[in-house]
N, C-alpha and C positions, 0 to 999 in steps of 0.2 A: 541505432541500437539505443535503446533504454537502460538508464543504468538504474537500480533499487537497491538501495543497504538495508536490510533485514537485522533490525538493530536488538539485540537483548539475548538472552541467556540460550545457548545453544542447544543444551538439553531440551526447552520448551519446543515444541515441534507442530504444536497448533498451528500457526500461521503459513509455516513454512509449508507444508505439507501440500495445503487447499492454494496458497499461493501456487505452488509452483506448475500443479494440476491446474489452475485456473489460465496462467499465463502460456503455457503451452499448447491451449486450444487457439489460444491467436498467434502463434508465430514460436519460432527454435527459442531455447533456454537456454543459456550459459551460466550454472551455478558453479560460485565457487564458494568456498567457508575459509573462516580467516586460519589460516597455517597449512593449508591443503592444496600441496602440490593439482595442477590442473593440466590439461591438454584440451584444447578450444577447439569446438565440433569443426569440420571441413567448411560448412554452411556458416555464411554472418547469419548470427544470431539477432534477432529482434529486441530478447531483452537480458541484459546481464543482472544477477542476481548475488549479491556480494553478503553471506551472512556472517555476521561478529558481535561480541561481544563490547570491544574497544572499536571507536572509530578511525579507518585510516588517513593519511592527509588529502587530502579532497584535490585531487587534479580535473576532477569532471567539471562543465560547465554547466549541466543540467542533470537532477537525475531528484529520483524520492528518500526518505528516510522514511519506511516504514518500521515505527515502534510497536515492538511487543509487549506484551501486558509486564515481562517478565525483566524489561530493561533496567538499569540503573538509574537513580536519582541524580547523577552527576550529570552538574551542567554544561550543556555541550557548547559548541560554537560552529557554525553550519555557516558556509559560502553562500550569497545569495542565489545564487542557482539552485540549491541543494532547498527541496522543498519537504515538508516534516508531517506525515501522516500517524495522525493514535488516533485510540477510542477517546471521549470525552471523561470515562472511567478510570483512564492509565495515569495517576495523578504522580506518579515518579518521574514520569516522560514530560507531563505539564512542566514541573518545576523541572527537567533538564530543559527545557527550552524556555524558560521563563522570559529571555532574555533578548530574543533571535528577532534580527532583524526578517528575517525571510519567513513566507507563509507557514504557519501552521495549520494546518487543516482538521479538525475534529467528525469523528461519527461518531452516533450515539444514537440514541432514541427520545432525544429533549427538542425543542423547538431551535435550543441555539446551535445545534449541530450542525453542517454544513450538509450533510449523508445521514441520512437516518431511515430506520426499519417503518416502513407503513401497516405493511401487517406480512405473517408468515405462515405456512403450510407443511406440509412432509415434502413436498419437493419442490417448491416455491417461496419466493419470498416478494414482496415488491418493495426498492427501496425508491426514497423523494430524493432528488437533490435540492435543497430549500432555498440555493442562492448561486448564482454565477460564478463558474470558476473558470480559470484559463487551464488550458492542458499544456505540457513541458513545452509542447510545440507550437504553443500563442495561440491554438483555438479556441474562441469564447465558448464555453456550453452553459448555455440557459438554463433555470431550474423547470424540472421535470422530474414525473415518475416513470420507472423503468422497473420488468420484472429479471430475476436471479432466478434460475433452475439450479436447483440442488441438489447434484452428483451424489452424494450422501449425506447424511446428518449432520448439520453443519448448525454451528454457535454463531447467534448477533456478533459475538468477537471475530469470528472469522470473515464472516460475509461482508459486511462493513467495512472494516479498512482495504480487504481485496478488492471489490466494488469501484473503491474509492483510486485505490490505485490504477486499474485497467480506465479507469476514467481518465485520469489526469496525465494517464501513457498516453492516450488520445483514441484509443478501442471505444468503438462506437455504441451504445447503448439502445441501437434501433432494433437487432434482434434480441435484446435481451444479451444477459452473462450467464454463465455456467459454470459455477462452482463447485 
């Protein structure tokens, strides 16, 4: 199972949404939100999906920190395992992690971004990956481009850090993502 913290303000629902629709076409979802009592489907779940505002104390040894445009500036402190995906935009989430020893990962649409948009369509998108990343599970993936089908209308904010995360769960990017 894959663990992702869904970090920033709970009312914003952009991420969460296309997440959770994205992550369910590869395997069961275990969403819980921070104070919400839960009952865990019958089936192990693929990926557990933890949204909050405040961070809890990190027991996992692997999992993403997916930030939201909408998170706090406060600076966090992240286990080495715990790996930190934002947009290159999210400049709140930058200075919370100013500090972190462990990966932070950026998408954007700039040359230094690690994920970024190559071009996009009504139902398509094709994103680059511009440099080598390992996946939670120590697989090297090479830079390449890969195309995103576009479930609906969906924002560079969205597609990008999703992208980024089914990448680094280790979802293969050979037929493409579907968001």
């Amino acid at each position: 199972m894959r663990t992702i913290f869904l970090y920033g303000d709970r009312r914003d629902a952009v991420l969460r949404t296309a997440l959770l629709g994205a992550l369910a076409q590869c395997g069961s979802v275990l969403y819980v939100e921070e104070g919400v009592f839960f009952q865990a489907p019958e089936e192990a779940p693929a990926f557990f999906v933890y949204e909050c505002e405040c961070l809890p104390s990190f027991s996992v040894s692997k999992g993403l920190l997916l930030m939201k445009n909408s998170c706090s500036g406060r600076e966090l402190s992240l286990p080495s395992g715990i790996w930190a995906v934002l947009e290159s935009g999210n400049h709140s989430g930058a200075c919370a992690l100013r500090h972190q020893s462990a990966p932070v990962i950026s998408c954007g649409c700039s040359a230094r971004d690690t994920l970024s948009l190559a071009s996009i369509e009504e139902d398509t998108a094709v994103l680059s990956l511009q440099r080598s990343v390992l996946t939670l599970g120590g697989n090297l993936v090479e830079p390449h481009d890969f195309t995103v089908m576009l479930q609906s209308k969906r924002h560079p904010h969205q597609i990008l850090p999703i992208a980024m995360t089914l990448l680094l769960c280790g979802v293969s990017t050979e037929r493409g993502y579907s968001i």
